[in-house]
N, CA, C and O of each residue as an XYZ file, in Angstrom:
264
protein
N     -58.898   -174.431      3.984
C     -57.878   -174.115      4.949
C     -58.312   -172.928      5.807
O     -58.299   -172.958      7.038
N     -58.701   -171.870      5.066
C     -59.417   -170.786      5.780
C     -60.669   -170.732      5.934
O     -61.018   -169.552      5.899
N     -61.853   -171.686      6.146
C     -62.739   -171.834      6.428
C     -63.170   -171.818      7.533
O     -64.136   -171.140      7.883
N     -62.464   -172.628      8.312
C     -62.542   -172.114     10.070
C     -62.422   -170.694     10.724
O     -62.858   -170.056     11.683
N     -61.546   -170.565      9.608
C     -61.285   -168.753     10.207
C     -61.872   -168.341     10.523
O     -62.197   -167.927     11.636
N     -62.437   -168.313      8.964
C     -63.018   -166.969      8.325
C     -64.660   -166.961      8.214
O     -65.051   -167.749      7.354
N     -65.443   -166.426      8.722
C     -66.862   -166.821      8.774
C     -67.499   -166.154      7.444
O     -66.907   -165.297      6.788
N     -68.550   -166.566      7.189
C     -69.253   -165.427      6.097
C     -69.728   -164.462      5.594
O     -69.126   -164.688      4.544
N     -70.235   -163.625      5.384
C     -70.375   -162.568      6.071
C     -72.314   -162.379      5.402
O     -72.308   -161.169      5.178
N     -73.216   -162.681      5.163
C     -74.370   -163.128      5.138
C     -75.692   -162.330      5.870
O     -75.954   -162.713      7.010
N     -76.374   -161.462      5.407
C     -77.238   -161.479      6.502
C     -78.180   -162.667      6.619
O     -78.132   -163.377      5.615
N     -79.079   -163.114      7.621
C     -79.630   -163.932      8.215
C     -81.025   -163.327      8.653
O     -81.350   -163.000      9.794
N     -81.838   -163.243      7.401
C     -83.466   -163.080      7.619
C     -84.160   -163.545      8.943
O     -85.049   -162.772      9.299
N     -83.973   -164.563      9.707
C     -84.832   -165.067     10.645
C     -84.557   -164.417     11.726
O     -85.552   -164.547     12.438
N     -83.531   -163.586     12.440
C     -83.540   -162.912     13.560
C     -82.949   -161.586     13.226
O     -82.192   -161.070     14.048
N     -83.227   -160.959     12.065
C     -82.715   -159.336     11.668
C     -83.715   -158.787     12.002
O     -84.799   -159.367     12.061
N     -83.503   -157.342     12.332
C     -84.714   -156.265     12.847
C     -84.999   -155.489     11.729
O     -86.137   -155.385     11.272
N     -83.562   -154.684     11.053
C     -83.381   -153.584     10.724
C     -82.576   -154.104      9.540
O     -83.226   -154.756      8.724
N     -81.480   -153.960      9.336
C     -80.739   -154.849      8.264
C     -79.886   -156.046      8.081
O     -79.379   -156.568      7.089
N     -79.887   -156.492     10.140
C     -79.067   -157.583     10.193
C     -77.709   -157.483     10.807
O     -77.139   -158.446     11.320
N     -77.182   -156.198     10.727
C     -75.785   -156.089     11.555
C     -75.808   -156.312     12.985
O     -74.642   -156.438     13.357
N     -76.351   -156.382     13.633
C     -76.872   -156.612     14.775
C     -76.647   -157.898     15.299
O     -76.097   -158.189     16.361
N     -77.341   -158.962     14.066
C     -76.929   -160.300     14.142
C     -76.215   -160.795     13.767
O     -75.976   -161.982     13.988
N     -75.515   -159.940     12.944
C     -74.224   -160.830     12.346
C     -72.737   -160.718     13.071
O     -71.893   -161.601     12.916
N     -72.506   -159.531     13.881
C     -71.979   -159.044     14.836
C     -72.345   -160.127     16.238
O     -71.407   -160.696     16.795
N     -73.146   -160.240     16.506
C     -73.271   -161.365     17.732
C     -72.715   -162.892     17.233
O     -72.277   -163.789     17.952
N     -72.873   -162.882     15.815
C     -72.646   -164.431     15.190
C     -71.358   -164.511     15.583
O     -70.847   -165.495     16.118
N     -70.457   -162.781     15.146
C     -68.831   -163.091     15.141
C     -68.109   -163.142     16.277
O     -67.094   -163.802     16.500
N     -68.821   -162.246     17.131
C     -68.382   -162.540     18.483
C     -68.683   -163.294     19.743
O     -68.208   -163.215     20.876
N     -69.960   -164.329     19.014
C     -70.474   -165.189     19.698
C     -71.040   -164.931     21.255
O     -70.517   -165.384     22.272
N     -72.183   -164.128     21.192
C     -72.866   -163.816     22.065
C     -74.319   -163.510     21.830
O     -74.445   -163.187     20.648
N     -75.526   -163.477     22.499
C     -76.812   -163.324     21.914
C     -76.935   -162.355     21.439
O     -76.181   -161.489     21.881
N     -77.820   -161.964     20.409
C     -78.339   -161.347     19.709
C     -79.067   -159.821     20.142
O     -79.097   -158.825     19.420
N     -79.765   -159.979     21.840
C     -80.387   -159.081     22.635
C     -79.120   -158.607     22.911
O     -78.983   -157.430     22.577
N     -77.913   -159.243     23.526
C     -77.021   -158.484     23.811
C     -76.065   -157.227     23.450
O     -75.630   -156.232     24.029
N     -75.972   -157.903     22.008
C     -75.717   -156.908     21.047
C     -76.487   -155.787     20.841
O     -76.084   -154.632     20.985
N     -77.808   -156.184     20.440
C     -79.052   -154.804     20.532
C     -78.769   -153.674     21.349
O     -78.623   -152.500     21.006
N     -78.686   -154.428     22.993
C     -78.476   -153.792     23.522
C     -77.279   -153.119     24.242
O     -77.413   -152.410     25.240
N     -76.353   -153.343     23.776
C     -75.095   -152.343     23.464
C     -74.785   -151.327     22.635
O     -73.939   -150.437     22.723
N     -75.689   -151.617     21.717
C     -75.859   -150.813     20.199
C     -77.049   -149.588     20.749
O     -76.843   -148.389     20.559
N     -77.900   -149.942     21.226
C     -78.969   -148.538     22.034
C     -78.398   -148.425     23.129
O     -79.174   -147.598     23.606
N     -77.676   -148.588     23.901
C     -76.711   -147.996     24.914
C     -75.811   -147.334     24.265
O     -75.760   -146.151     24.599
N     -75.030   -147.675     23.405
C     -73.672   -146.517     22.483
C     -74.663   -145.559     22.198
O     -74.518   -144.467     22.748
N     -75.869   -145.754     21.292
C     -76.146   -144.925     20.947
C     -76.546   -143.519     21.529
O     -76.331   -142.364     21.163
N     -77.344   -144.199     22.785
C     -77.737   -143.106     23.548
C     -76.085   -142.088     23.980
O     -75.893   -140.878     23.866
N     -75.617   -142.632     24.228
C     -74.253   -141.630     24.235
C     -73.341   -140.791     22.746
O     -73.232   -139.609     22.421
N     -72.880   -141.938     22.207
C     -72.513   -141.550     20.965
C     -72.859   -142.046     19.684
O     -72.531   -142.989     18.964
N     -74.018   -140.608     19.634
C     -74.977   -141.340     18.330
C     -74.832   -140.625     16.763
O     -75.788   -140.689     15.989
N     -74.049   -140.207     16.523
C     -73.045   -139.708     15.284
C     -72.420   -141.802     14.758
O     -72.771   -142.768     14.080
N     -71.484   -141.394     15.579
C     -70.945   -142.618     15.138
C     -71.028   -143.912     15.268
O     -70.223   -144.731     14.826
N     -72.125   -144.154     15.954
C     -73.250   -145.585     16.380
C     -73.968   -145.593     14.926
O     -73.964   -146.639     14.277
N     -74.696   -144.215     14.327
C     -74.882   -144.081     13.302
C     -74.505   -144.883     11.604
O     -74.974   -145.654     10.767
N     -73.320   -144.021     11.911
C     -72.076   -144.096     10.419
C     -71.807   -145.818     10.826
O     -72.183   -146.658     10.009
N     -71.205   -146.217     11.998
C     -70.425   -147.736     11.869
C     -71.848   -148.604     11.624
O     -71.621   -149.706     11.125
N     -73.657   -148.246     11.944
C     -74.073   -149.439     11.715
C     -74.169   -149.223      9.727
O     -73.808   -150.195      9.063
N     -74.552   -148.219      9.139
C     -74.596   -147.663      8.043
C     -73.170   -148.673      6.973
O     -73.095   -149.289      5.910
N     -72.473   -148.366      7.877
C     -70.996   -149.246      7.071
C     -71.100   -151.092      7.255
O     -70.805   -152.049      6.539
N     -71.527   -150.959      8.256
C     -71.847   -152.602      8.465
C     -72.952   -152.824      7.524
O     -72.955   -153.809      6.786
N     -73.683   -152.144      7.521
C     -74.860   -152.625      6.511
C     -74.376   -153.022      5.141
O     -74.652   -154.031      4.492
N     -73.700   -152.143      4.885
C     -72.856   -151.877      3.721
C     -72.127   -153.131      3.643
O     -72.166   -153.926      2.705
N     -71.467   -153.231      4.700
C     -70.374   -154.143      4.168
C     -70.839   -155.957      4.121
O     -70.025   -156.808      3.763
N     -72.319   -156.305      4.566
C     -72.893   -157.412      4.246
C     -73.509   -157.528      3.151
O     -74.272   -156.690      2.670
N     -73.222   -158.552      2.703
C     -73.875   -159.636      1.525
C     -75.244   -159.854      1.898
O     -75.633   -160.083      3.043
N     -76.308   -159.728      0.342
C     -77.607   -160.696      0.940
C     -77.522   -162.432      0.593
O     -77.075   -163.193     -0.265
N     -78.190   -162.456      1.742
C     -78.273   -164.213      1.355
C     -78.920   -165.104      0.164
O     -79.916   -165.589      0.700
N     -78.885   -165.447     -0.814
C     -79.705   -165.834     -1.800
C     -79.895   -167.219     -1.515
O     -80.614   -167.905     -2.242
């Protein structure tokens, strides 16, 4: 029933750089992968404290894929 919802939350070895939040974040909001990157080194260059801590928590908060 909640399968459609709810997506997985998984990292995905074949297009991760670093730990994968990157791509799993583009998965959820359905947009490329560069795009995301590059929003993520654009925040950062401005606000890089907490570009920091939220990718640190995303890391955190994914599953590895077995």
């Amino acid at each position: 029933m909640f399968s459609d919802r709810y997506k997985n939350t998984q990292q995905y070895s074949g297009q991760k750089k670093i730990a994968g939040v990157c791509c799993q974040v583009a998965q959820k909001v359905d947009l490329p992968v560069w795009v995301v990157r590059l929003l993520m080194v654009l925040l950062a260059l401005k606000f890089t404290w907490p570009c920091i801590i939220g990718y640190v928590i995303g890391w955190l908060c994914l599953t590895n894929k077995k």
